[in-house]
Structure formats: C-alpha cells, structure tokens
TORPA-4810 file (N, C-alpha, C, O; in nm, 3 decimals):
<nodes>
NODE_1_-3.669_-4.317_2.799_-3.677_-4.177_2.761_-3.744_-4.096_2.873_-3.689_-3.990_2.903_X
NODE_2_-3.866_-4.135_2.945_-3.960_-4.093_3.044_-3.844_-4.066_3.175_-3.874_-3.965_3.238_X
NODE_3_-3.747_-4.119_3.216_-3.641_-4.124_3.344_-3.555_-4.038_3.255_-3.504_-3.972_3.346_X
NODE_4_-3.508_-3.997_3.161_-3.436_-3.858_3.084_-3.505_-3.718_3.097_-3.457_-3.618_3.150_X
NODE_5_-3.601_-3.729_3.051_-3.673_-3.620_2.992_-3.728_-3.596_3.157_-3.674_-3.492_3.195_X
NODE_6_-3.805_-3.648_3.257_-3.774_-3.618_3.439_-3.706_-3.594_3.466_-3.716_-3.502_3.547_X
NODE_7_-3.541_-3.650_3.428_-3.456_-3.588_3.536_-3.391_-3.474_3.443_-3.274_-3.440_3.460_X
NODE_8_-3.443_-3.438_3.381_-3.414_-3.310_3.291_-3.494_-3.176_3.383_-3.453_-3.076_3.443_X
NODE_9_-3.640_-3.241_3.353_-3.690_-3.121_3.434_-3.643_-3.100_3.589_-3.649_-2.987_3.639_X
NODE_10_-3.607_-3.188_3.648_-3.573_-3.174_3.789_-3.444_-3.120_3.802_-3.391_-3.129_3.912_X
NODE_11_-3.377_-3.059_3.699_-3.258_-2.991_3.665_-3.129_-3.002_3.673_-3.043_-2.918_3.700_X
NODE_12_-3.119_-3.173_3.632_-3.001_-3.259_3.604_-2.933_-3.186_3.486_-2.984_-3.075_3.474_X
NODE_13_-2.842_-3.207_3.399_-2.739_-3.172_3.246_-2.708_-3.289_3.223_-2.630_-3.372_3.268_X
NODE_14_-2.851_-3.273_3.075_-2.743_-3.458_2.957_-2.637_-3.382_2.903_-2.635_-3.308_2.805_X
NODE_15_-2.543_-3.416_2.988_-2.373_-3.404_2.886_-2.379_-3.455_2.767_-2.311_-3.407_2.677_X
NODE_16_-2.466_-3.564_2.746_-2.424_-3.624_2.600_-2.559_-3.734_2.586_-2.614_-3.779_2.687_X
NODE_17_-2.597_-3.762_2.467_-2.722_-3.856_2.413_-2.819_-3.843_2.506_-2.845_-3.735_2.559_X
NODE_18_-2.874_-3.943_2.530_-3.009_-3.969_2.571_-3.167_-3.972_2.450_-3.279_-4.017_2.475_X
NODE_19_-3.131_-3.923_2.354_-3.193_-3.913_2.197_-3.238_-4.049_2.165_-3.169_-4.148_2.191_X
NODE_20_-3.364_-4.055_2.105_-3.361_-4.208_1.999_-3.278_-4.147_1.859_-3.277_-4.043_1.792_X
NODE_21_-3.230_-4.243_1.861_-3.104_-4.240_1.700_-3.187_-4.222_1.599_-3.279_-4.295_1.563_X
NODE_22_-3.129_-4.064_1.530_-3.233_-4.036_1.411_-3.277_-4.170_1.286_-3.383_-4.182_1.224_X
NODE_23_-3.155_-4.255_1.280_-3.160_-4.325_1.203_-3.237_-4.474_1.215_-3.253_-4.552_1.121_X
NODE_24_-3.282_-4.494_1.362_-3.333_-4.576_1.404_-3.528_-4.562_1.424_-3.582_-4.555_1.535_X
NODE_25_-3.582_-4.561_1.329_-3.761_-4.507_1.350_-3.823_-4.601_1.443_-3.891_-4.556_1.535_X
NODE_26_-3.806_-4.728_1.427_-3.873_-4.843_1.476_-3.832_-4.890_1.617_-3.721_-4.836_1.626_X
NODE_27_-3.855_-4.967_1.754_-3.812_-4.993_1.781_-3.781_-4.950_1.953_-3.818_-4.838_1.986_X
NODE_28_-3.725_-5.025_2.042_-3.665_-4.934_2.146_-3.545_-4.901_2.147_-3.465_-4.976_2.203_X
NODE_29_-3.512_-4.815_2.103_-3.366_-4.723_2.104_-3.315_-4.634_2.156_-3.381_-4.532_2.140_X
NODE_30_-3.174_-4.611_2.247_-3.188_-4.474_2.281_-3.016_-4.463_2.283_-2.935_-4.541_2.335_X
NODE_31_-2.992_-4.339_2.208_-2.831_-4.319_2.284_-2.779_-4.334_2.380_-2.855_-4.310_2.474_X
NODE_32_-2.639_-4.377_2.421_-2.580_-4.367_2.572_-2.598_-4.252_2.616_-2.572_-4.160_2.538_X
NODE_33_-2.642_-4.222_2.735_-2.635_-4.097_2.796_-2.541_-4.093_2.926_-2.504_-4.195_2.984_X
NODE_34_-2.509_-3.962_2.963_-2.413_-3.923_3.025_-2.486_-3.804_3.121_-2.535_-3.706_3.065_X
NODE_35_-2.490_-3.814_3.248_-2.620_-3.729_3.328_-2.529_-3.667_3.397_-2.442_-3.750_3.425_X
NODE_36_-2.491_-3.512_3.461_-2.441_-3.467_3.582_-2.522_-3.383_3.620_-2.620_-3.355_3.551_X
NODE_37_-2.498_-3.324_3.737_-2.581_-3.255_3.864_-2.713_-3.308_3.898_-2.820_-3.249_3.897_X
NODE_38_-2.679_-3.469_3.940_-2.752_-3.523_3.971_-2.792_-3.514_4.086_-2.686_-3.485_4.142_X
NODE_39_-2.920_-3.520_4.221_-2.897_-3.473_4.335_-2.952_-3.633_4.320_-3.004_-3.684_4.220_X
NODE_40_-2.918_-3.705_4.472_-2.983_-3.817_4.518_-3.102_-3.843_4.566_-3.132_-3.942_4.632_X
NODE_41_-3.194_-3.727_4.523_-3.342_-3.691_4.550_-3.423_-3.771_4.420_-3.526_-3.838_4.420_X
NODE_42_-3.328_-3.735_4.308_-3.404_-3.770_4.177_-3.409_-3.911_4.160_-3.334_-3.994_4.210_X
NODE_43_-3.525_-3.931_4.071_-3.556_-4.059_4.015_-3.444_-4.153_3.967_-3.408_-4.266_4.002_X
NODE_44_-3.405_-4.073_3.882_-3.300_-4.128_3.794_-3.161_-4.186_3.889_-3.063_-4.245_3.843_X
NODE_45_-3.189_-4.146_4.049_-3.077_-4.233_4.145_-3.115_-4.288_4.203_-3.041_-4.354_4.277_X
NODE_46_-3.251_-4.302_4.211_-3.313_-4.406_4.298_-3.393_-4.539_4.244_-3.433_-4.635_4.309_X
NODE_47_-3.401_-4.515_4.118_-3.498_-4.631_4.025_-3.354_-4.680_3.956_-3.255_-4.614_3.925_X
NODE_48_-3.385_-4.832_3.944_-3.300_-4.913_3.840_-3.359_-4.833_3.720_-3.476_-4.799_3.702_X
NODE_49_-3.205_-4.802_3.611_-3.264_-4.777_3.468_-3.175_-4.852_3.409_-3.053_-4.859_3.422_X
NODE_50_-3.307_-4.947_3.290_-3.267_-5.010_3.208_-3.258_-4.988_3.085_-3.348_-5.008_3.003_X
NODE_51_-3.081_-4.919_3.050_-3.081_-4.838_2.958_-2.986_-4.811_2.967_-2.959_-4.810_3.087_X
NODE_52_-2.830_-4.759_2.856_-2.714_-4.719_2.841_-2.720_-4.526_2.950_-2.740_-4.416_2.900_X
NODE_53_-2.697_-4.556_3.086_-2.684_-4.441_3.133_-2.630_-4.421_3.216_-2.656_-4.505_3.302_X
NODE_54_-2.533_-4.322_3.261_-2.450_-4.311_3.332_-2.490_-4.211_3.416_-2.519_-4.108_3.355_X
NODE_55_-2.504_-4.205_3.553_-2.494_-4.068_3.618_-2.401_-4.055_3.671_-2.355_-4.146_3.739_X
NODE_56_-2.331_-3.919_3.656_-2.221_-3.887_3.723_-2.269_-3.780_3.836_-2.338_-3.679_3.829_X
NODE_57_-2.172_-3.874_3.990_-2.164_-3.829_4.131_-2.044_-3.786_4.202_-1.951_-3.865_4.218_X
NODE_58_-2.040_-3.678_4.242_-1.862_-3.659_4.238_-1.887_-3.682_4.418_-1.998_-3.673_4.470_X
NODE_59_-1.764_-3.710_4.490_-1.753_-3.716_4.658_-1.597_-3.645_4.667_-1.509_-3.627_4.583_X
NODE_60_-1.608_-3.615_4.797_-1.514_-3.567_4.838_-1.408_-3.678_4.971_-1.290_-3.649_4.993_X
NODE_61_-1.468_-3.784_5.036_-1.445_-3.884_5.100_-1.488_-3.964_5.057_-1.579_-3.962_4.975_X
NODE_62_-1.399_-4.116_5.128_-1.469_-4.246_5.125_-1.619_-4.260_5.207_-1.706_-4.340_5.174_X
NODE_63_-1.626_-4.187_5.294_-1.751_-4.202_5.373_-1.856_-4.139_5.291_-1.976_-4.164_5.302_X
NODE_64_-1.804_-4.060_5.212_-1.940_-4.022_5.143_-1.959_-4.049_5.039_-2.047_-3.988_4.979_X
NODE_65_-1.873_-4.168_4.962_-1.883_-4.242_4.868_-1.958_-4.323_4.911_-2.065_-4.319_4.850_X
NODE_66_-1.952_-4.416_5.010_-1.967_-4.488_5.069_-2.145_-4.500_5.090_-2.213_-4.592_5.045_X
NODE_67_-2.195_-4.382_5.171_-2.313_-4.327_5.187_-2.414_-4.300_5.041_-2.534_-4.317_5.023_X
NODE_68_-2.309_-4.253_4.953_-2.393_-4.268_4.774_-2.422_-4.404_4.739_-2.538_-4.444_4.727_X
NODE_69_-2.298_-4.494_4.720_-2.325_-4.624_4.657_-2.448_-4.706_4.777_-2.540_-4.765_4.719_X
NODE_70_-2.450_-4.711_4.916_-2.536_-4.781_4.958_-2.662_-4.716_5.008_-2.741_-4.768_5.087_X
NODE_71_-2.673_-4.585_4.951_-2.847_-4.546_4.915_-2.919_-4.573_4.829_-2.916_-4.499_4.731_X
NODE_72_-2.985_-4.658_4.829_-3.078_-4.785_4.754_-3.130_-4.906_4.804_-3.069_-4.978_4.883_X
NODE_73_-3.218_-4.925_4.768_-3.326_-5.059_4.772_-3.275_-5.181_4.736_-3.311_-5.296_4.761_X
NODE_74_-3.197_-5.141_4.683_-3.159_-5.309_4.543_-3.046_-5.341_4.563_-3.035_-5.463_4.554_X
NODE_75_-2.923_-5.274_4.594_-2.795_-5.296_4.593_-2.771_-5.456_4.574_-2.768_-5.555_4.647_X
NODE_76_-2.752_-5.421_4.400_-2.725_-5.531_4.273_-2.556_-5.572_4.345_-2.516_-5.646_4.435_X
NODE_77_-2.487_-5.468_4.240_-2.373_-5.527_4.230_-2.282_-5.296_4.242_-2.313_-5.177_4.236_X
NODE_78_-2.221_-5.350_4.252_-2.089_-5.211_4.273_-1.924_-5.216_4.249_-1.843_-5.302_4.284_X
NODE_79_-1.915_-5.164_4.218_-1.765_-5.155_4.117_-1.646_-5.066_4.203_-1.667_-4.946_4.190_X
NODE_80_-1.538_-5.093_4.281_-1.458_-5.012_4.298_-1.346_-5.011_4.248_-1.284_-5.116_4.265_X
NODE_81_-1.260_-4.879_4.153_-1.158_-4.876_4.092_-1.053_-4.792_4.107_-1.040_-4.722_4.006_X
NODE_82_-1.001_-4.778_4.163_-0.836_-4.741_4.252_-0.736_-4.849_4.210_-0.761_-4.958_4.160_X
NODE_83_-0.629_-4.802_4.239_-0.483_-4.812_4.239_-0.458_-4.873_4.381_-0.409_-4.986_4.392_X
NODE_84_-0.482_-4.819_4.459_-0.482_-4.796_4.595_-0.572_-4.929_4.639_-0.694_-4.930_4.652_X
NODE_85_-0.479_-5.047_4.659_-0.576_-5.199_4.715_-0.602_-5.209_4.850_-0.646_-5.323_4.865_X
NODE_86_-0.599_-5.153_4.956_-0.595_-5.099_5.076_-0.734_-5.069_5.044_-0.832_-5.144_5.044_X
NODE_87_-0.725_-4.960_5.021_-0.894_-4.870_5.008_-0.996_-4.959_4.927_-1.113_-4.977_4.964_X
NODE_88_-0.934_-5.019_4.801_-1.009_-5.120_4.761_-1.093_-5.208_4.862_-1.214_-5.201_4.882_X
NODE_89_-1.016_-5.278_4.910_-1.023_-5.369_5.017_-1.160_-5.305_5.172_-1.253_-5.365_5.224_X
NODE_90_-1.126_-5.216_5.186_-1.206_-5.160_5.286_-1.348_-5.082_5.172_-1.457_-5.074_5.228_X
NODE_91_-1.345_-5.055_5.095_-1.455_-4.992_5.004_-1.535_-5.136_4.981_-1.655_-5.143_4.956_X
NODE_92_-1.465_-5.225_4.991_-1.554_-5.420_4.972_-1.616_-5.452_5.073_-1.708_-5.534_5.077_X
NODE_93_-1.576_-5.397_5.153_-1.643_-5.426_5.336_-1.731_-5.385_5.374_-1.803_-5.434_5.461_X
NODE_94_-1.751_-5.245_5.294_-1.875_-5.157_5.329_-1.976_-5.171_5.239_-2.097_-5.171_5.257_X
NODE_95_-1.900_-5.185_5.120_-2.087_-5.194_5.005_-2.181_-5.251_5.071_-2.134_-5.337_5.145_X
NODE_96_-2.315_-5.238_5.078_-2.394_-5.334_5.060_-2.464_-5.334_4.956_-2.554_-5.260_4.917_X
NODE_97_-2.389_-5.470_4.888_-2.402_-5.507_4.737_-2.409_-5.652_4.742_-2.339_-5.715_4.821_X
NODE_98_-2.506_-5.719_4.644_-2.491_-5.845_4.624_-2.343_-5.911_4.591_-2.304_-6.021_4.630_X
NODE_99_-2.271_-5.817_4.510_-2.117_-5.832_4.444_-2.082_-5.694_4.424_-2.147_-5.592_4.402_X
NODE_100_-1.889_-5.738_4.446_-1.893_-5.621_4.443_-1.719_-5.636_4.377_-1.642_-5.717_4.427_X
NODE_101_-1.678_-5.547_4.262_-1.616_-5.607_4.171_-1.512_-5.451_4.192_-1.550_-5.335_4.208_X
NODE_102_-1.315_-5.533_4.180_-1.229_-5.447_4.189_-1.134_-5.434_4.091_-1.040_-5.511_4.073_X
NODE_103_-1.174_-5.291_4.001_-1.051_-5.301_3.895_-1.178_-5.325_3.785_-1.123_-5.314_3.676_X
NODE_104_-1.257_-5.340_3.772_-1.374_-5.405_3.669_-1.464_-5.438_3.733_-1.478_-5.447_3.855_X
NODE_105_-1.579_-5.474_3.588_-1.717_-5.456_3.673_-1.827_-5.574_3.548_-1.802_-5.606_3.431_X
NODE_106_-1.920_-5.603_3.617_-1.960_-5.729_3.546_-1.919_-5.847_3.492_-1.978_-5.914_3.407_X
NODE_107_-1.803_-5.874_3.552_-1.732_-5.998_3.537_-1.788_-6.121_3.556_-1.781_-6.098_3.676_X
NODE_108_-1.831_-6.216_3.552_-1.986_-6.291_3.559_-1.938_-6.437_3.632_-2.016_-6.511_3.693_X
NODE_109_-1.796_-6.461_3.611_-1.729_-6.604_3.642_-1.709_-6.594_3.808_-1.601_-6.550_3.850_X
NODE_110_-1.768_-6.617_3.861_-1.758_-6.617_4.026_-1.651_-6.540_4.078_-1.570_-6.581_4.161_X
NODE_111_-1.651_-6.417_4.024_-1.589_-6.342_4.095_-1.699_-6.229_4.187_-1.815_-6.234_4.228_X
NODE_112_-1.618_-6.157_4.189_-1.672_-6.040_4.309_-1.633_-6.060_4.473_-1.526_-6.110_4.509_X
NODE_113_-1.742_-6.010_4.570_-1.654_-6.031_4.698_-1.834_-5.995_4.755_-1.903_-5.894_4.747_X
NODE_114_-1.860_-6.142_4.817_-1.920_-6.081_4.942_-2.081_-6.092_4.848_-2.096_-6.020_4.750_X
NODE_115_-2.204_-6.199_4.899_-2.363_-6.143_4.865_-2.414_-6.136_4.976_-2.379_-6.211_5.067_X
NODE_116_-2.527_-6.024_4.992_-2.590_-6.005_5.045_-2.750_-6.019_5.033_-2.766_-6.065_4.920_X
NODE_117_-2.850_-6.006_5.081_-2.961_-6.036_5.047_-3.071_-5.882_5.027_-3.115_-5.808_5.114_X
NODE_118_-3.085_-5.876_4.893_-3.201_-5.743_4.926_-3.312_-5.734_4.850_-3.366_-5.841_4.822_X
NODE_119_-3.362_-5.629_4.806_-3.507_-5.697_4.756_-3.498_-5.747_4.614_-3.577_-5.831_4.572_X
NODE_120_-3.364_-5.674_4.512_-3.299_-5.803_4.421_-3.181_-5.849_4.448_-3.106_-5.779_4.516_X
NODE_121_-3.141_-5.968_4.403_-3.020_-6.036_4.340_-2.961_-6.068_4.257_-3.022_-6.083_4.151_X
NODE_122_-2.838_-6.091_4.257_-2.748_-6.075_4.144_-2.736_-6.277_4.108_-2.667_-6.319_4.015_X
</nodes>
C-alpha cells in the first residue's frame, strides 16, 4: 500500500485498484493495480514490488525500450511479446535479465534465453 499511496503523491494515475478489498478486514490484501504516468525516477520503477501491480511505460523505439527494461539493479526475468521473431530475437540479446521469456512470461520449465548474474537471481 506504502509504494501506491508514494507513487500517488509523486503524481503517477491508479487506473484501477490498488485498495484493500472492502470485504477482506484481516490480513495482507490488496487489489490488482494498474499505474500510468509513471516517470523512471519513482519508487514504484525502481524497487521490486511484491504485489499484483502493473506499471504502465509506453516507448517509442526498441532502443528505448530497451534502455527502460535494463534500468535496474535486479534484472530478474523480462518478457518480450511481438509477432515479429526477428525483433524478438534481438530484444533477447539485449535484456540484461536473468531470463528472458518470448510470447509468455513465467514459464518455470527451463525455458527462457540467456542468465546473467546480478544482485538477484532467478
């Protein structure tokens, strides 16, 4: 809730949840949330959150996709999803990601492409 209610004031938009569920009193609970106008300054893109949340980052190139997904400390794991297996293929080359998954994401059976070493692992 504390990484919501921050990147609220730092003048992100919850599109949707982020709430504990009225119906839920007890407990750690929180709706899926859905975050845009996120800048890559804020917390909420630079801290792992463990928690149903999505931030949405829009790019205009691969290079500056590219430059979003590998600003971070941790680079877990990263997901690329296109049509386009070419770009796939070269978007796998550049992550630096422990795994890095095409078409889907958390697939757990030795898939992915490519670990690397950082201050976590997958």
């Amino acid at each position: 809730m504390k990484f919501i209610s921050t990147t609220k004031d730092e003048g992100a938009t919850i599109l949707y949840g982020g709430e504990r569920p009225r119906h839920l009193k007890k407990g750690y609970y929180i709706e899926p949330a859905i975050i845009t106008d996120v800048k890559t300054s804020m917390q909420i893109w630079k801290e792992e959150v463990f928690g149903p949340v999505l931030c949405v980052k829009t790019f205009k190139t691969e290079d500056e996709a590219i430059e979003l997904a590998n600003d971070t400390q941790y680079g877990l794991a990263a997901a690329v999803l296109s049509q386009d297996l070419e770009r796939c293929e070269r978007m796998t080359k550049t992550f630096q990601a422990g795994i890095v998954w095409v078409n889907c994401s958390q697939f757990l059976e030795m898939g992915g492409k490519g670990f690397l070493h950082f201050e976590k692992g997958v």
